[in-house]
NUNUMAR-91602 format. One record per residue: x, y, z of N, C-alpha, C in turn; residue in three letters. Coordinates in pm, whole numbers, plus 50000, padded with zeros to 5 digits. Each point is the difference from the previous one (the first is absolute). Layout:
XYZXYZXYZALA...
//
This chain:
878508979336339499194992249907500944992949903UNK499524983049997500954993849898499635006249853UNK501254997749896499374999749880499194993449910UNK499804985550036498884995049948498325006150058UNK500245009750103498455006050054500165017749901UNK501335000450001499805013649928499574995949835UNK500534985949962499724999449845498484997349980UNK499544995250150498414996549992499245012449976UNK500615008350080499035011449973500135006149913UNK500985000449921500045008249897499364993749854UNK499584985450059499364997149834498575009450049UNK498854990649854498915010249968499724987950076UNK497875003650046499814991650072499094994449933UNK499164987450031499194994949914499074990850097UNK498325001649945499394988550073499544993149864UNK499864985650051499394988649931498644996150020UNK499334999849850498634991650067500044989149914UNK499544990250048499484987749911498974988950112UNK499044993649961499654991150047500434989450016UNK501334995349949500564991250008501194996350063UNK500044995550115501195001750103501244995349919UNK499944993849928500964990949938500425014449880UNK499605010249912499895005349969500505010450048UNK499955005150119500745004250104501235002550028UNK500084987750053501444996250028500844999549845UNK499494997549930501305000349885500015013349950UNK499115013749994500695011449952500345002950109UNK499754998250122500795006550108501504996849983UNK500554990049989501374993949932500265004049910UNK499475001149889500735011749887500005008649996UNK499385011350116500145013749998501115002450130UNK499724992350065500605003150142501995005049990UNK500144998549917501645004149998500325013349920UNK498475003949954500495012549939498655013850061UNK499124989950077498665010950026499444996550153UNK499855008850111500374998150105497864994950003UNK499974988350006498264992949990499225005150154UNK499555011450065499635000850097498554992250067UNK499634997949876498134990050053500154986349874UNK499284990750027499374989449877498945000650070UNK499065003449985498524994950025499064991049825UNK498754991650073499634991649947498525005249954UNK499595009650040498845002449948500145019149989UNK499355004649877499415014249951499705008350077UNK499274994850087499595014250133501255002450055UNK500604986550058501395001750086500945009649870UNK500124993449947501125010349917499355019049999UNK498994996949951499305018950005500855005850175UNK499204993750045500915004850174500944999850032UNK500754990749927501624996850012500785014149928UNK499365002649879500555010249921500035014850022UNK498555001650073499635011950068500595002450073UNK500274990650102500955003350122501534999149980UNK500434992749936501485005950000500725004849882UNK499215000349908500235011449826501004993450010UNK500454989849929500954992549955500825009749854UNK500614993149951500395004449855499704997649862UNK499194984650054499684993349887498544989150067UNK499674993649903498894989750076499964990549838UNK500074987150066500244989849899498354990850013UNK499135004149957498684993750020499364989549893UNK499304989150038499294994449885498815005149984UNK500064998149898498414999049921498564994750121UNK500304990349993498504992250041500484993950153UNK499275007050096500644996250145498585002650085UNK499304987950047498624992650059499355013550044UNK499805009650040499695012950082499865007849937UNK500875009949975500075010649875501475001349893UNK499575000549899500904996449916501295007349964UNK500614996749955501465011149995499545008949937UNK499235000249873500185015549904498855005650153UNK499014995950038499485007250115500685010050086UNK501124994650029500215002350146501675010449916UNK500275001249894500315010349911499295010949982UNK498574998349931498585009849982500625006150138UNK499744999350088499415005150129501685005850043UNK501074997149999501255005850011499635013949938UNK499894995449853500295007049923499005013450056UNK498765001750048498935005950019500505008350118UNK500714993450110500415001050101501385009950019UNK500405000949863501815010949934501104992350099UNK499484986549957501364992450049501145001549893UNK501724999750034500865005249941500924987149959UNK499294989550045500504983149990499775000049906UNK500814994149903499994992449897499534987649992UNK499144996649907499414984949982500564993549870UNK500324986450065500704988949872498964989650055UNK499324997549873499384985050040500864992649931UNK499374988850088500574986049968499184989049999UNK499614996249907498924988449946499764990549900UNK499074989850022500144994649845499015001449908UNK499575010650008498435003149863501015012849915UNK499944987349909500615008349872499025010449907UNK498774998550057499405006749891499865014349995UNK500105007549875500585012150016498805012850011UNK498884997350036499434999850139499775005050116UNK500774990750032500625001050151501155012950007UNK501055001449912501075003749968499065014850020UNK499405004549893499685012850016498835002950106UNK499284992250049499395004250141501175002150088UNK500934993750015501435002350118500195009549997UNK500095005449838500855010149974499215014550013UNK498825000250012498445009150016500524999150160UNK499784989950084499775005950156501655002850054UNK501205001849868501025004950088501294992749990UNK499704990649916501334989250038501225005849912UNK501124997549998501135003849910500804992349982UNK499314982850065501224988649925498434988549992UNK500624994049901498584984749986501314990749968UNK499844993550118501204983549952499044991650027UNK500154988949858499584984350055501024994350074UNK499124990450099501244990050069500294988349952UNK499984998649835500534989649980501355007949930UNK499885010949983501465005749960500545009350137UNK499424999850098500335005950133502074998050024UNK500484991649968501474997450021500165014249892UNK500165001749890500135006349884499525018750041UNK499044997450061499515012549961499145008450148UNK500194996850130499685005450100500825010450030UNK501374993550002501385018250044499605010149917UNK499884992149875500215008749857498675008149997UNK498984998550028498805010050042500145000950137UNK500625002550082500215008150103501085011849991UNK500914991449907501065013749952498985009749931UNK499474994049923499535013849920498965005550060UNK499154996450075499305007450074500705006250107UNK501245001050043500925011450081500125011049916UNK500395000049850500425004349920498345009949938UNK498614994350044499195003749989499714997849846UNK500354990649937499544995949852499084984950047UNK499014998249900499124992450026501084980149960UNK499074992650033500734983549967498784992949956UNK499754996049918499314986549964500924991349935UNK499734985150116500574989849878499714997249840UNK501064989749990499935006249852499384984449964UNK499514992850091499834988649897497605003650005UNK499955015550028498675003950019499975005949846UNK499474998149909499065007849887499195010650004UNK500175009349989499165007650004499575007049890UNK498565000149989499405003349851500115016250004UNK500375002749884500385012649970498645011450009UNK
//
């Protein structure tokens, strides 16, 4: 076995959801050199099945995806004693959203307009098992 297949396996693994192919493809590119991306799927059900079946390490999901929604398809992980970690990734800042994520399970909330800034950086800390919210989110005390 070469060493670029031994360094593959030894990262953590990660699936992607987003509805947006374009969306897609660009965290797949910013994770891909440090987190071995085994699925991108485009819709909520697919990801629930995607996750079930190969217990990834992490799962990078949005919010609002046509079928069932990311904090959904979290709820139901979570219900399910999945051991995946959930980081969403979205653009509803409202804080909200933030603590429903954080109710069905999540342990990172990034917007993607600070996604360059702050996707590794809540994936590190969700290895580390400490929670991430961006910081440009408010949250009322």
């Amino acid at each position: 076995m070469s060493s670029t297949t031994d360094d593959v396996s030894k990262r953590m693994r990660l699936i992607i959801a987003d509805d947006q192919i374009l969306m897609l493809d660009v965290v797949k590119r910013l994770l891909a050199t440090d987190y071995n991306v085994i699925a991108s799927v485009d819709r909520g059900d697919s990801a629930f099945e995607a996750i079930t079946r190969m217990e990834p390490d992490f799962a990078v999901l949005d919010v609002s995806m046509p079928d069932v929604s990311g904090i959904e398809v979290a709820r139901r992980l979570q219900a399910n004693g999945s051991t995946t970690k959930i980081v969403f990734l979205t653009v509803h800042e409202d804080p909200e959203f933030v603590r429903e994520a954080i109710a069905a399970g999540a342990i990172g909330y990034v917007i993607k307009s600070c996604l360059a800034s702050d996707l590794r950086e809540a994936l590190k800390r969700a290895a580390e098992g400490n929670l991430f919210i961006s910081s440009c989110i408010r949250m009322a005390r």
